[in-house]
C-alpha positions as CSV (number, residue, x, y, z in Angstrom):
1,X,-22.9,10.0,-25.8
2,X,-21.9,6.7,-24.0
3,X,-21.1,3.4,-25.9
4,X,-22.6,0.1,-25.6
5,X,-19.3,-1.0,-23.8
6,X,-19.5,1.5,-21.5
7,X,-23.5,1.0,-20.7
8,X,-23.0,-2.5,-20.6
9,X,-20.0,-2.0,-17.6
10,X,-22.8,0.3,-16.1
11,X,-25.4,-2.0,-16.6
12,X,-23.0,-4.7,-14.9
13,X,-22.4,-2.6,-11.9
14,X,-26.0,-2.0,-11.5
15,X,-26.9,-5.2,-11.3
16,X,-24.0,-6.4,-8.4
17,X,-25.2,-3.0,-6.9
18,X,-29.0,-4.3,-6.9
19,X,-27.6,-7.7,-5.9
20,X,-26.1,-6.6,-2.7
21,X,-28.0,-7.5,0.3
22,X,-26.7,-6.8,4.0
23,X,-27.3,-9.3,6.9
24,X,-26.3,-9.8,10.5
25,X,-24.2,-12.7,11.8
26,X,-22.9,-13.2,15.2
27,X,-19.4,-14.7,15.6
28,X,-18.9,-17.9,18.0
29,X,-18.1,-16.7,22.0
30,X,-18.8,-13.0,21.0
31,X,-21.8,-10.9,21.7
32,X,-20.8,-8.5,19.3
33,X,-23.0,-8.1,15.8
34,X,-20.5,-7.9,12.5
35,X,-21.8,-5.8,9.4
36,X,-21.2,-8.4,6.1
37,X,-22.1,-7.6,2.6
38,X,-23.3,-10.6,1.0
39,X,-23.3,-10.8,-2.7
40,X,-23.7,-12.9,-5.9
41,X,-20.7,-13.6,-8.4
42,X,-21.6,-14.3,-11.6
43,X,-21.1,-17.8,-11.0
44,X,-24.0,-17.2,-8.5
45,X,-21.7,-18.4,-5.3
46,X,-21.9,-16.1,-2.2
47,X,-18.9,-14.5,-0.9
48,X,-19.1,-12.3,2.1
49,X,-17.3,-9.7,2.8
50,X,-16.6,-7.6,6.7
51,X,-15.1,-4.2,5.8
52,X,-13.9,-3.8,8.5
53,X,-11.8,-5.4,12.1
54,X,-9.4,-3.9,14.2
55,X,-8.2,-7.6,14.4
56,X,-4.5,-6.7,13.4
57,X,-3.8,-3.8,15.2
58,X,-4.8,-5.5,18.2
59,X,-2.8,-8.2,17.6
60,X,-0.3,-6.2,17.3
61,X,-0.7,-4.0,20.3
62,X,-1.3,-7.6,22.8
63,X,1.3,-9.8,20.7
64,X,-0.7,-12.4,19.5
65,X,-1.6,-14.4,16.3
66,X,-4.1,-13.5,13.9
67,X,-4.5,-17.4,14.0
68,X,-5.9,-17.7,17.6
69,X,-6.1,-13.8,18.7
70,X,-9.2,-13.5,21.5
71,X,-10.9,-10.6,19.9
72,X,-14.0,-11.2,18.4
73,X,-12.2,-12.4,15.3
74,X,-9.4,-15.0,14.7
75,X,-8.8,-17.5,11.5
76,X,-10.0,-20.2,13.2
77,X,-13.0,-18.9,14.7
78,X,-13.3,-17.7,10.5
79,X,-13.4,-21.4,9.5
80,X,-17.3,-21.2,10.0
81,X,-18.1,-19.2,6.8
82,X,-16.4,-20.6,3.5
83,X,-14.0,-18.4,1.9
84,X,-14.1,-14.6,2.9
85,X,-13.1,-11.4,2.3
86,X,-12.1,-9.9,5.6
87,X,-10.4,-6.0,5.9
88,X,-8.4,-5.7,8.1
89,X,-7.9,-2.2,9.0
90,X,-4.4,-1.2,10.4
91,X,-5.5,2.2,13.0
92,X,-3.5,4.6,13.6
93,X,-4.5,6.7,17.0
94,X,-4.8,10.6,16.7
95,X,-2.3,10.8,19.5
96,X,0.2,10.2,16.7
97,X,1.5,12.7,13.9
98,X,4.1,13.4,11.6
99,X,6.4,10.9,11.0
100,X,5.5,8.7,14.1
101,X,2.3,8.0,12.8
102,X,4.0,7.0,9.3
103,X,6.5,4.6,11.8
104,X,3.7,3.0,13.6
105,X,1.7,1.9,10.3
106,X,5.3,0.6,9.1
107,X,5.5,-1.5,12.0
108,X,1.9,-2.4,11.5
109,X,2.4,-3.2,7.9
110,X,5.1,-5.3,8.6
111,X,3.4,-7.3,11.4
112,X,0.4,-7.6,8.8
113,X,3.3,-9.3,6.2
114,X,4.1,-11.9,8.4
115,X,0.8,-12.7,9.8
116,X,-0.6,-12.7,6.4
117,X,1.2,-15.8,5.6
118,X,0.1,-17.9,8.6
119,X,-3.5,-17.3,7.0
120,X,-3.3,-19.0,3.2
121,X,-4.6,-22.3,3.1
122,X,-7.4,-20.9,5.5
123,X,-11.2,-19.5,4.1
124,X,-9.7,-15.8,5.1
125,X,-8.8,-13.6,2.0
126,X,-7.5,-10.9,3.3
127,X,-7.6,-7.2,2.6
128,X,-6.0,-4.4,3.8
129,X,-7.1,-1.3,4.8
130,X,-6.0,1.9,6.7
131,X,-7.6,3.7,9.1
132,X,-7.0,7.5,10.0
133,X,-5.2,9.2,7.1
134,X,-3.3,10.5,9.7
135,X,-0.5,7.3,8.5
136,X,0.0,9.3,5.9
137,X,2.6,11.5,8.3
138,X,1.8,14.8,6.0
139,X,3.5,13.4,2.9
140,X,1.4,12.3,-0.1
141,X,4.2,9.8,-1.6
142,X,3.1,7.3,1.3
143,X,0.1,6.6,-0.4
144,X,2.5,4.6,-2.8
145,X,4.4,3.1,-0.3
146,X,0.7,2.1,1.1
147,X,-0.1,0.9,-2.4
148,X,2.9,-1.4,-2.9
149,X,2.1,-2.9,0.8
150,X,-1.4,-3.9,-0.8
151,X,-3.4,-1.3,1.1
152,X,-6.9,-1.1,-0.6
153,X,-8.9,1.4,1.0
154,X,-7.7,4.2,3.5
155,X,-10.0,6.3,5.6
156,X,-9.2,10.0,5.7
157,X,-9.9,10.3,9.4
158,X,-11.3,8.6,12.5
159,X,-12.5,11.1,15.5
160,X,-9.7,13.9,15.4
161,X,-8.3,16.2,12.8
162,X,-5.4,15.4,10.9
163,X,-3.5,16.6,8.0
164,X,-6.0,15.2,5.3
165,X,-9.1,16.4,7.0
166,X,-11.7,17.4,10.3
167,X,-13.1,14.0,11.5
168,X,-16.4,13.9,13.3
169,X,-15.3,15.2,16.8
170,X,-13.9,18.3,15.3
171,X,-16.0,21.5,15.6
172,X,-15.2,22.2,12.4
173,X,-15.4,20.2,8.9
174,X,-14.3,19.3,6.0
175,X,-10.6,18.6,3.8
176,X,-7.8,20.3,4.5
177,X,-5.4,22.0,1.7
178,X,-3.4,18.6,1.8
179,X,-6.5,16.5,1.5
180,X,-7.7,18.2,-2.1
């Protein structure tokens, strides 16, 4: 039998769940449409949220600041919407395994530490995300590691196969003994 504390948590997750609503909006000098999730707080502000940029990884990749990168999203080009939630997923290509795939996202991580800083006292909150489990490298203690870096949400693949899992341009499907 559930309690009244527990229906009323359900009850509250219903209702942000019902109060979700998903719009469109084009960001300045790009041509490219961005997903956001736009929902009420209980104080009844709106926050929106992107789930997801390859912003940091490209900065990385083309040495440039998250501040003024030219991809389709920078900080200042952010200063548009009030205060944000962007995820910012760190990628890791299928062309790395094993431990070189854990050393890339290190790198990646650490770039993310530093850049983070240069964004407080803008409207972007930043969250960080993973994508391709592959990061892991084959060894489940890095998802510690990715913990204490402030990694929120991981995908377990992206096209390929990987220790974790098939991904969608496998022939075949599905987790992998390591991803149970």
């Amino acid at each position: 039998m559930i309690n009244s504390v527990k229906m009323k948590r359900i009850s509250s997750l219903s209702l942000m769940f019902l109060r979700l609503t998903v719009t469109r909006t084009e960001y300045t000098n790009s041509k490219e449409l961005k997903m956001h999730l736009k929902f009420l707080t209980s104080e009844g502000d709106m926050i929106y949220s992107d789930l997801h940029c390859d912003t940091l990884t490209r900065c990385f990749e083309k040495k440039e600041s998250i501040l003024t990168a030219t991809g389709h999203i920078n900080a200042l080009k952010s200063e548009q919407l009030s205060e944000h939630r962007q995820c910012f997923a760190l990628f890791v290509p299928d062309s790395k395994s094993g431990s070189t795939a854990f050393s890339y996202l290190a790198k990646l991580v650490s770039f993310y530490e530093r850049e983070k800083k240069k964004l407080e006292g803008t409207s972007v909150k930043p969250v960080l995300t993973v994508e391709n489990g592959r990061a892991l490298g084959g060894d489940s203690d890095n998802v510690f590691y990715l913990s204490q870096k402030g990694v929120r949400m991981l995908t377990l693949t992206w096209n390929g196969e990987n220790e974790l899992a098939f991904g969608c341009g496998c022939d075949e499907g599905g987790l992998k003994p390591f991803g149970r």
